[in-house]
TORFI-952315 format. One record per residue: x, y, z of N, C-alpha, C, O in turn; residue number from 1; residue in one letter. Coordinates in steps of 0.1 Angstrom, whole numbers, padded with zeros to 4 digits. Example, Ala and Ser with C-alpha at 12.3 -4.5 7.8 and 13.67 -1.06 7.14 Angstrom:
<lumses>
- 0132	-0057	0078	0123	-0045	0078	0132	-0033	0078	0142	-0033	0085	1	A;
- 0128	-0022	0071	0137	-0011	0071	0129	0000	0079	0134	0011	0080	2	S;
</lumses>
This chain:
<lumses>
- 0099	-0267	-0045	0104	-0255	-0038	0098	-0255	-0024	0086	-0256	-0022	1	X;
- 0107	-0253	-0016	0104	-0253	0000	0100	-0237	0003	0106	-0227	-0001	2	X;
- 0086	-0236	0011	0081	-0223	0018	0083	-0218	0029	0086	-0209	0020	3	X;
- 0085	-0213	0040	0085	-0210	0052	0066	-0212	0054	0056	-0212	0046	4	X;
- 0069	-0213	0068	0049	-0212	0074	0045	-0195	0074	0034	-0191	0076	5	X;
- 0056	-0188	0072	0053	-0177	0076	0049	-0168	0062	0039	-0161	0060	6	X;
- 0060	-0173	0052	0050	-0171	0037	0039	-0173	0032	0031	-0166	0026	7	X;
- 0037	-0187	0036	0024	-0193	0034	0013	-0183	0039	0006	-0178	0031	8	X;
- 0011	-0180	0052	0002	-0179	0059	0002	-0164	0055	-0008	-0158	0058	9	X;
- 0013	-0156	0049	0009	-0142	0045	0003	-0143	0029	-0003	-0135	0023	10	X;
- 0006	-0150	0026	0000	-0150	0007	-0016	-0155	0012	-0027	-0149	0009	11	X;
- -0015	-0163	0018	-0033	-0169	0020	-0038	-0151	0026	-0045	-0144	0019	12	X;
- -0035	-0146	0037	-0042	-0138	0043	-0039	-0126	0032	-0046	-0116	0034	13	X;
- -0028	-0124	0019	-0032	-0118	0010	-0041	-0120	0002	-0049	-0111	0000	14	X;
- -0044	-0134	-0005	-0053	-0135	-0012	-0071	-0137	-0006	-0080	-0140	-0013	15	X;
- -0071	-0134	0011	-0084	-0137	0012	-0087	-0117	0016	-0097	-0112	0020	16	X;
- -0079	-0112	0015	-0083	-0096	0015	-0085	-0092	0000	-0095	-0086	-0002	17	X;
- -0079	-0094	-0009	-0081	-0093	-0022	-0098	-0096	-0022	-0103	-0090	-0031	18	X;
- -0103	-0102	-0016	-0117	-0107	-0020	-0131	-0094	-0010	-0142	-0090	-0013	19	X;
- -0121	-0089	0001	-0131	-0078	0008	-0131	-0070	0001	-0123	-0068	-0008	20	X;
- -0143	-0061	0003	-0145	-0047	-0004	-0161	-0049	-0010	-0166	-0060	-0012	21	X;
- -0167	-0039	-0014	-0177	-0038	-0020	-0179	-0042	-0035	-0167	-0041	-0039	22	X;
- -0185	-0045	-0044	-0182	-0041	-0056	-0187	-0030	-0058	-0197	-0026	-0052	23	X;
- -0180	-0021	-0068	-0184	-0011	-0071	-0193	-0013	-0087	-0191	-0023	-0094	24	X;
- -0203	-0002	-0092	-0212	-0012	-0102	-0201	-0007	-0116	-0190	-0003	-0114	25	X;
- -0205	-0009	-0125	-0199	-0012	-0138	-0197	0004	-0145	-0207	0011	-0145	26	X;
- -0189	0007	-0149	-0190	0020	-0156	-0185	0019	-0172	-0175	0012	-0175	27	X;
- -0191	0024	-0179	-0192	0029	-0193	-0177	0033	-0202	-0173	0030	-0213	28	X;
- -0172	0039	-0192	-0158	0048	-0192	-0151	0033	-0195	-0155	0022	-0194	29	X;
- -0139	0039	-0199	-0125	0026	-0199	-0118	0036	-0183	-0121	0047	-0179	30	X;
- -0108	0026	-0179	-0100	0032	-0168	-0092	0039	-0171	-0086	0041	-0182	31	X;
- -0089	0044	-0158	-0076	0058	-0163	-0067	0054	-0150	-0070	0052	-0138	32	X;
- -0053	0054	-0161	-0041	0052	-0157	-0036	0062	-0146	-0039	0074	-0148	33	X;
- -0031	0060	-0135	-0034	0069	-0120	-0021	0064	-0117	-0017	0052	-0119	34	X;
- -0013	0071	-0112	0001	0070	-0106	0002	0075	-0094	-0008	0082	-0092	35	X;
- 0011	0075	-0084	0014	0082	-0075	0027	0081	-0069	0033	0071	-0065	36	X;
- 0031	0093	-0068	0049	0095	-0062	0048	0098	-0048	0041	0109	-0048	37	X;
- 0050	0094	-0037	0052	0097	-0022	0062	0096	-0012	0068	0085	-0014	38	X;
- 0066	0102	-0002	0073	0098	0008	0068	0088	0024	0059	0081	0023	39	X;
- 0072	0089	0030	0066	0078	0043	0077	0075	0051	0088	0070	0047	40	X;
- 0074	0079	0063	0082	0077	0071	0072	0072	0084	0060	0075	0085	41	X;
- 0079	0063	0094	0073	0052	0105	0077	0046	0107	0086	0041	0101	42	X;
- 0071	0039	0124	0083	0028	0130	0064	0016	0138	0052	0017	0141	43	X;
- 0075	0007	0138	0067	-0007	0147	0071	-0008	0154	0083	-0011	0155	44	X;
- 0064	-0008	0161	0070	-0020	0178	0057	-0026	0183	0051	-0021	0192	45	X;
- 0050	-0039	0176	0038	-0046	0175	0026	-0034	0168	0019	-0037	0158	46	X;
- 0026	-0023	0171	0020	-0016	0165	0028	-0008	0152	0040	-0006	0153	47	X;
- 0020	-0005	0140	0029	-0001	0129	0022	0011	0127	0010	0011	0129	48	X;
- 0026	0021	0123	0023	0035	0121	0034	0041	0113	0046	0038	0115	49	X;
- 0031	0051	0102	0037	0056	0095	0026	0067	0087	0013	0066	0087	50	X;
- 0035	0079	0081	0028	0086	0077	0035	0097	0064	0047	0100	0065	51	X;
- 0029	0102	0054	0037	0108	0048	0028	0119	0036	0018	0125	0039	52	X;
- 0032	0118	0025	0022	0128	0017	0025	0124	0000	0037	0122	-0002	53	X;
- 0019	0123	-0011	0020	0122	-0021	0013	0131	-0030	0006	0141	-0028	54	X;
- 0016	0126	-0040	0009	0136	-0059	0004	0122	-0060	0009	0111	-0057	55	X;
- -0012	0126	-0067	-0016	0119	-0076	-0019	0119	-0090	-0030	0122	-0094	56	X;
- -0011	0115	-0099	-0015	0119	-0113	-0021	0112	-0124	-0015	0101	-0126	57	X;
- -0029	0114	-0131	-0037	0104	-0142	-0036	0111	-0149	-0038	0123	-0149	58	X;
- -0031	0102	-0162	-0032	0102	-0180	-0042	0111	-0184	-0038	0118	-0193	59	X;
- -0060	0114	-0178	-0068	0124	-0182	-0064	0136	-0176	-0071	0146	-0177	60	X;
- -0053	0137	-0171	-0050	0151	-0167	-0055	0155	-0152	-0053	0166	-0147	61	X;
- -0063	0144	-0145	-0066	0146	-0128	-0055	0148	-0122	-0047	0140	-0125	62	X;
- -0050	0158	-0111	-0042	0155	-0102	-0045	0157	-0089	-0055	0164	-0087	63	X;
- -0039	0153	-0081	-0043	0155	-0065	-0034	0154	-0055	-0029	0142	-0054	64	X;
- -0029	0164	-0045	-0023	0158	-0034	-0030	0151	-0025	-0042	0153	-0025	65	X;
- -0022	0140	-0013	-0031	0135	-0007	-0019	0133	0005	-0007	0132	0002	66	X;
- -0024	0132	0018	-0019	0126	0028	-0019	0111	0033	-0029	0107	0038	67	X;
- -0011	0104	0032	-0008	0089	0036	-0009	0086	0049	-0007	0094	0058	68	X;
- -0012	0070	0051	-0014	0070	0062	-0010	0054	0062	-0012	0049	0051	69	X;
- -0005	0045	0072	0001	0033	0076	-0005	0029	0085	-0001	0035	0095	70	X;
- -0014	0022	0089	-0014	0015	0104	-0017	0001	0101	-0021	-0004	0091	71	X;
- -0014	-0003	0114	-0019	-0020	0117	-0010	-0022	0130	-0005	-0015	0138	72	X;
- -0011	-0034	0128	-0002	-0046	0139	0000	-0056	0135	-0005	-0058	0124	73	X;
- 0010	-0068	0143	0015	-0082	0148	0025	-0082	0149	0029	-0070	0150	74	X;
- 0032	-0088	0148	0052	-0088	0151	0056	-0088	0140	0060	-0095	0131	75	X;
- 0053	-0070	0147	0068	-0063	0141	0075	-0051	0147	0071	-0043	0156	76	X;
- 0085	-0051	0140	0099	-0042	0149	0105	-0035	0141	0114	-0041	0133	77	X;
- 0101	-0017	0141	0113	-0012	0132	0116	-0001	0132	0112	0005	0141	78	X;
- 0124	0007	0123	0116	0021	0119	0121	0022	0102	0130	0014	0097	79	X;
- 0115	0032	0093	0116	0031	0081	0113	0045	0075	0103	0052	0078	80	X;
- 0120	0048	0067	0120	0063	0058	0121	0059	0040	0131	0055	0034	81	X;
- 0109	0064	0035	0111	0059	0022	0109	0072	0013	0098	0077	0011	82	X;
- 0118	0077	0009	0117	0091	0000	0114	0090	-0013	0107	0099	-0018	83	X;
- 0118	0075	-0024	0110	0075	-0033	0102	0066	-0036	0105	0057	-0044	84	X;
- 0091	0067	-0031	0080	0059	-0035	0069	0062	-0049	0065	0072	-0054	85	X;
- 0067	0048	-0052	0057	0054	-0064	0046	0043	-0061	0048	0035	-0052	86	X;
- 0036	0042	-0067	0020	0034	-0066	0016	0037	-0077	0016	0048	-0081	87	X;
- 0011	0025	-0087	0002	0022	-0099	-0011	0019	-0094	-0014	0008	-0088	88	X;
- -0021	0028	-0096	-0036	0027	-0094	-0040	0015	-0107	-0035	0015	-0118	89	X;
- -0051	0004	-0103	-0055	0002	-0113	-0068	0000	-0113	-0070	-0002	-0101	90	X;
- -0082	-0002	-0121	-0094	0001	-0115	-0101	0013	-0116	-0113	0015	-0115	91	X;
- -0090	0022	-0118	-0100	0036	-0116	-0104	0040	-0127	-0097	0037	-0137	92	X;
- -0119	0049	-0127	-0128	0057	-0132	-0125	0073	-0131	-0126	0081	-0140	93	X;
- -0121	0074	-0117	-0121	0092	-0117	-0110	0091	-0106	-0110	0081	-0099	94	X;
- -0101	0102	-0105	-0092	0101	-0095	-0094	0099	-0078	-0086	0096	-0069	95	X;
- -0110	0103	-0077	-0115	0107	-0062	-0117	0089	-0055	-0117	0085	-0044	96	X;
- -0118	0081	-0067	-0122	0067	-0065	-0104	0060	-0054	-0103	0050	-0047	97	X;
- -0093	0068	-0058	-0081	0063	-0051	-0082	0063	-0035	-0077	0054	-0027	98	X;
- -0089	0077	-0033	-0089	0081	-0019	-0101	0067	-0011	-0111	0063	-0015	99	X;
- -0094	0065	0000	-0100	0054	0011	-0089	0046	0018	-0077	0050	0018	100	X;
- -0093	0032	0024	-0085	0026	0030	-0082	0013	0027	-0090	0003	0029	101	X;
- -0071	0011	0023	-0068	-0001	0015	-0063	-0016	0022	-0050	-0016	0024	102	X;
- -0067	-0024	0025	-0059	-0040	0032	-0043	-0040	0030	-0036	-0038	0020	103	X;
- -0041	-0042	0041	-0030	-0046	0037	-0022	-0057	0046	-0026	-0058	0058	104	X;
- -0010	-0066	0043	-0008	-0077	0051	0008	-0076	0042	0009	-0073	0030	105	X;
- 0018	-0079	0049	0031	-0077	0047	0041	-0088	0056	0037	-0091	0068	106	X;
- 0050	-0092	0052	0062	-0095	0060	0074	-0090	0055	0078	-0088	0043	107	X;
- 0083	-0086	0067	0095	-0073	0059	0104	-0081	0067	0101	-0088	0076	108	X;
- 0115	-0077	0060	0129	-0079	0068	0140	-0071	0059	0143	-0073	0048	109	X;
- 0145	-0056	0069	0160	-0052	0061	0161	-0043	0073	0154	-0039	0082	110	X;
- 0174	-0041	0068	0187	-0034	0072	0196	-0025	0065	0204	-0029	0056	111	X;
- 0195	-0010	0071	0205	-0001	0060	0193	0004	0050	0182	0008	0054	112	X;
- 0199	0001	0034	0189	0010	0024	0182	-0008	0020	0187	-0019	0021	113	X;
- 0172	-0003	0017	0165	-0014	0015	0152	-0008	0003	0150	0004	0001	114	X;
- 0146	-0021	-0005	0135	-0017	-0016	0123	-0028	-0009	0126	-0038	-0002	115	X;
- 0113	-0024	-0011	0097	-0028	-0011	0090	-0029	-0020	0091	-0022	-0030	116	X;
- 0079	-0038	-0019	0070	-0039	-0032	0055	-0045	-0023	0055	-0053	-0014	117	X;
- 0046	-0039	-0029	0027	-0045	-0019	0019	-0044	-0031	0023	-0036	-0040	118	X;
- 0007	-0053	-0032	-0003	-0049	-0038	-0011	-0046	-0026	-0008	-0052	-0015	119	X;
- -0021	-0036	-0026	-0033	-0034	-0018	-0040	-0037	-0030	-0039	-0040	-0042	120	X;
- -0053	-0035	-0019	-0068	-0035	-0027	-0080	-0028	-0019	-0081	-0027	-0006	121	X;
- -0087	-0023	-0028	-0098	-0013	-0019	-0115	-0017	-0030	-0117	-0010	-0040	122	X;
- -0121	-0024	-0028	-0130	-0032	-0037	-0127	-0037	-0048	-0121	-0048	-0049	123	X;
- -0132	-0024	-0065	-0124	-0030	-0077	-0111	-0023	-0077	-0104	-0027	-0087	124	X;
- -0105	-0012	-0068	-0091	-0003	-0069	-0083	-0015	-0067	-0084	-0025	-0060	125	X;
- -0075	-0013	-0075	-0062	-0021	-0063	-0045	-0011	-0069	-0042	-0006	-0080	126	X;
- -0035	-0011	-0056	-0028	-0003	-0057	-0014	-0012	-0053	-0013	-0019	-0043	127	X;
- -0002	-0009	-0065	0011	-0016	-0065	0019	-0007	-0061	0022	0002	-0069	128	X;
- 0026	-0008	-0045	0033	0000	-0039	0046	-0010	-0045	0047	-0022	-0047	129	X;
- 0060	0007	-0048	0071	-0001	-0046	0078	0010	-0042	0072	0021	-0045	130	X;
- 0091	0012	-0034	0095	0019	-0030	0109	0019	-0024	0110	0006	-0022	131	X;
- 0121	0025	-0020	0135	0026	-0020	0133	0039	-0009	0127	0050	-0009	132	X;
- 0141	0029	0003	0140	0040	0012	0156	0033	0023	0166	0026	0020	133	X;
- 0150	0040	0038	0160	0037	0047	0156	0032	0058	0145	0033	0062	134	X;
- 0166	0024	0067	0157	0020	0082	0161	0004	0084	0166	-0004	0076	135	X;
- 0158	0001	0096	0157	-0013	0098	0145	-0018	0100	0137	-0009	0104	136	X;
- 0139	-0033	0099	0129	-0039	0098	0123	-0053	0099	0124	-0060	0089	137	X;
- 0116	-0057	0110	0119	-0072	0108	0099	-0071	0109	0093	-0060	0109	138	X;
- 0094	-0085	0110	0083	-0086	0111	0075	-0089	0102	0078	-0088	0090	139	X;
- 0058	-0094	0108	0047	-0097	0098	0037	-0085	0106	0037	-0082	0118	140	X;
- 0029	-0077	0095	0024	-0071	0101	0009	-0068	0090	0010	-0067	0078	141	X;
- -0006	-0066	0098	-0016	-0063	0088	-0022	-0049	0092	-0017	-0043	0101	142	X;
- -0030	-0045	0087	-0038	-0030	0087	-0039	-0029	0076	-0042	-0038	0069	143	X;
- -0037	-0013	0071	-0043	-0005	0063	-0037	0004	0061	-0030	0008	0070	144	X;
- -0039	0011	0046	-0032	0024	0040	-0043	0029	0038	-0054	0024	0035	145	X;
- -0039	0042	0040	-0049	0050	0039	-0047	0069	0030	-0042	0079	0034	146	X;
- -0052	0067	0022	-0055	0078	0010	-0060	0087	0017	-0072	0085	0022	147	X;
- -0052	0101	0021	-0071	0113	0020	-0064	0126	0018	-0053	0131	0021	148	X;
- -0076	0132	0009	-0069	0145	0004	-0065	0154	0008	-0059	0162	0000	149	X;
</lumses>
């Protein structure tokens, strides 16, 4: 199977962020299942910025709204509106552990309605964005999402 250099070089710089973060120490608890539904709306032009708001909900009954947040850079070019997004937490102990700022490293390309999919990671958290939205989009781009309540 033939790669592009540009895949390559986004999976490596995925899998060497996967490795940042703290560890966090060992807890007693099993984890709790943590979801999240959000919107996001934002545009690039070498810089990427987006912003929006979600629910957080866990199986123990935690919930939380929270404000979203998008940034980074490299080439990229767009703008983008995503009305249903959702995010699977996995890692967590307590819901307050979601909130922070998560790696992230992407290459996008669409036009019209378009779907997305990311893993982040924030030490042992890590979070599976997928999402159905609108907008045009080309580019490789890294930064950070960011959780706060």
């Amino acid at each position: 199977m033939k790669t592009t250099a540009a895949t390559t070089w986004v999976g490596a710089a995925l899998l060497s962020l996967a490795g940042l973060g703290t560890s966090a120490p060992a807890h007693a608890a099993s984890d709790v299942d943590c979801r999240m539904q959000f919107q996001l709306t934002g545009w690039s032009a070498f810089y990427k910025r987006a912003e929006g708001t979600g629910t957080i909900r866990c199986y123990n009954g935690q919930t939380m709204h929270v404000h979203i947040r998008a940034e980074g850079g490299g080439l990229t070019f767009g703008k983008t509106e995503i009305d249903d997004g959702e995010g699977r937490f996995t890692g967590v102990y307590d819901i307050h552990e979601v909130l922070g700022h998560y790696a992230s490293a992407e290459a996008h390309a669409g036009a019209q309605v378009s779907a997305d999919s990311q893993i982040l990671t924030k030490g042992n958290v890590s979070l599976a964005l997928s999402g159905k939205g609108r907008g045009w989009n080309i580019g490789i781009a890294f930064g950070a999402f960011i959780i706060e309540p």
